[in-house]
C-alpha angles and dihedrals in degrees: 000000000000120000104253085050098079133116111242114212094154112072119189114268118223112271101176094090083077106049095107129184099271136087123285090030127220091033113123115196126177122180119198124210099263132078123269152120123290107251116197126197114192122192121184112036083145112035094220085064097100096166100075098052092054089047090066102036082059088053094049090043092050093049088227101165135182120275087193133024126341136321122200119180109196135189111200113172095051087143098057093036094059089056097059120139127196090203087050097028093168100051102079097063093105134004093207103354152325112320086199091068111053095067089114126097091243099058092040101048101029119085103261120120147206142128093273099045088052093053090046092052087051088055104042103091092050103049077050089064093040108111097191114011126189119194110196119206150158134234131218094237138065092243115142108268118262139184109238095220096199115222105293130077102235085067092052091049096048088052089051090053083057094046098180110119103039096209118085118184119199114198135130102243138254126325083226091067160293121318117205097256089057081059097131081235081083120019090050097130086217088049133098098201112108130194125187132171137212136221110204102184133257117008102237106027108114086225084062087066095046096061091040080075100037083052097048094042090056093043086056084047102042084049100051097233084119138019143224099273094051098059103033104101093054105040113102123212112274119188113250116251138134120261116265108232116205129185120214109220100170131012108199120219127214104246101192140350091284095080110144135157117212096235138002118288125191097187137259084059111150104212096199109209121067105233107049130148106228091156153011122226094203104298088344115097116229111212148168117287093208139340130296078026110168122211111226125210101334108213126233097183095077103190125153119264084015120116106256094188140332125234124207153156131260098230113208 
């Protein structure tokens, strides 16, 4: 099934009511009384991402504040966003370019411009003050959600206090570019902030949103900016089970226009034999590295220098 073909069931919720008068705009921050970390939750990195944005304006419509340190609930791709369109669904994830790719100091501080870097540079000093971050987002794919854990183990293990979704996925990013939980603010070995992002499910499936605001309940939860009382009402039954911990070994990229899987994946699928062919990069063959290998997010957006699938391995 293309893209465009979806069915879209989430529509974006109006976000102009928080704009406020202040610089970056629609970014909302309380502080209690106690001490505590600055959690930060983001929603629309990628304008198309509807979830996220319905997952805080459920927070702020709640008045669900913080017991210890300080909250900020931030919307980033506001341009984009505003430009979402239920007939082309997947053309608003960006105005210039991907706002998930510019998180590097290069990018930030060099002369290039566009609507995302602009925005990036508004936000940077707030994501640089951020303690534990989480960046909620959504996939193409039906593939079953999933934390991107970044490279580091404190992201893993902050995933795992979560605990909704099972699945954590460990890897070091795109060739294309920084996202903004390889920021060094929180993948410095020496350093304690941790950023970690979700990946609800479809974009436009109404269940993606619902667990855009489990999991943002839980991250307030597993952080201590909140604490049991305060959620309960709202927190839904999940099964029992220990997280699934997989370890990315290889992101392809996407060399040239003629990308193309041999079949459809979905994504979390364990090819078992070590050898085989799941894709062609033009006339070059694109196989699996070992066996009980699992294809991570499979892109359907084949452009060249853009990651066209991870492959990884399910660690005990």
């Amino acid at each position: 099934m293309s893209i465009t073909s979806q069915t879209v069931e989430l529509m974006p919720v109006d976000i102009a009511r928080y704009a406020g008068d202040g610089v970056p705009s629609h970014v909302l921050s309380w502080t209690a009384a106690a001490p505590g970390p600055h959690v930060l939750l983001n929603a629309l990195m990628h304008g198309n991402e509807l979830c996220g944005a319905h997952a805080l304006d459920f927070l702020i419509r709640s008045g669900l504040r913080p017991r210890r340190g300080r909250l900020t609930l931030c919307f980033a791709n506001v341009s984009a966003y505003g430009a979402f369109d239920p007939e082309n669904p997947a053309a608003s994830r960006f105005v210039e370019e991907d706002m998930n790719r510019v998180w590097s100091a290069e990018a930030l501080e060099g002369g290039r411009t566009s609507v995302e870097l602009a925005r990036a540079r508004e936000l940077r000093p707030l994501f640089e003050t951020a303690d534990l971050l989480l960046d909620i987002h959504s996939m193409q794919t039906g593939s079953p959600p999933l934390f991107l854990s970044g490279p580091t183990p404190r992201g893993a293990a902050l995933a795992a206090r979560v605990g909704l979704p099972a699945w954590i996925v460990s890897d070091t990013g795109h060739a294309g570019g920084r996202r903004l939980i390889d920021h060094p603010r929180f993948t410095d070995p020496d350093g304690a902030a941790v950023a970690i992002l979700v990946e609800c499910g479809q974009h436009w499936r109404r269940e993606t949103a619902d667990l855009a605001v489990q999991v943002a309940l839980r991250f307030l939860l597993a952080t201590g900016a909140v604490d049991h009382d305060d959620v309960a009402d709202w927190l839904s039954a999940v099964p029992s089970a220990p997280p699934h911990r997989v370890q990315v070994t290889r992101a392809v990229t996407a060399s040239g226009d003629n990308f193309h899987f041999v079949r459809e994946f979905e994504g979390m699928e364990v090819i078992p034999a070590a050898g085989t062919v799941i894709a062609h990069d033009g006339e070059t063959p694109v196989t699996t590295p070992y066996d009980d290998c699992i294809l991570i997010m499979p892109s359907r957006r084949l452009k060249p220098g853009q990651t066209a699938v991870r492959l990884g391995r399910i660690l005990p």
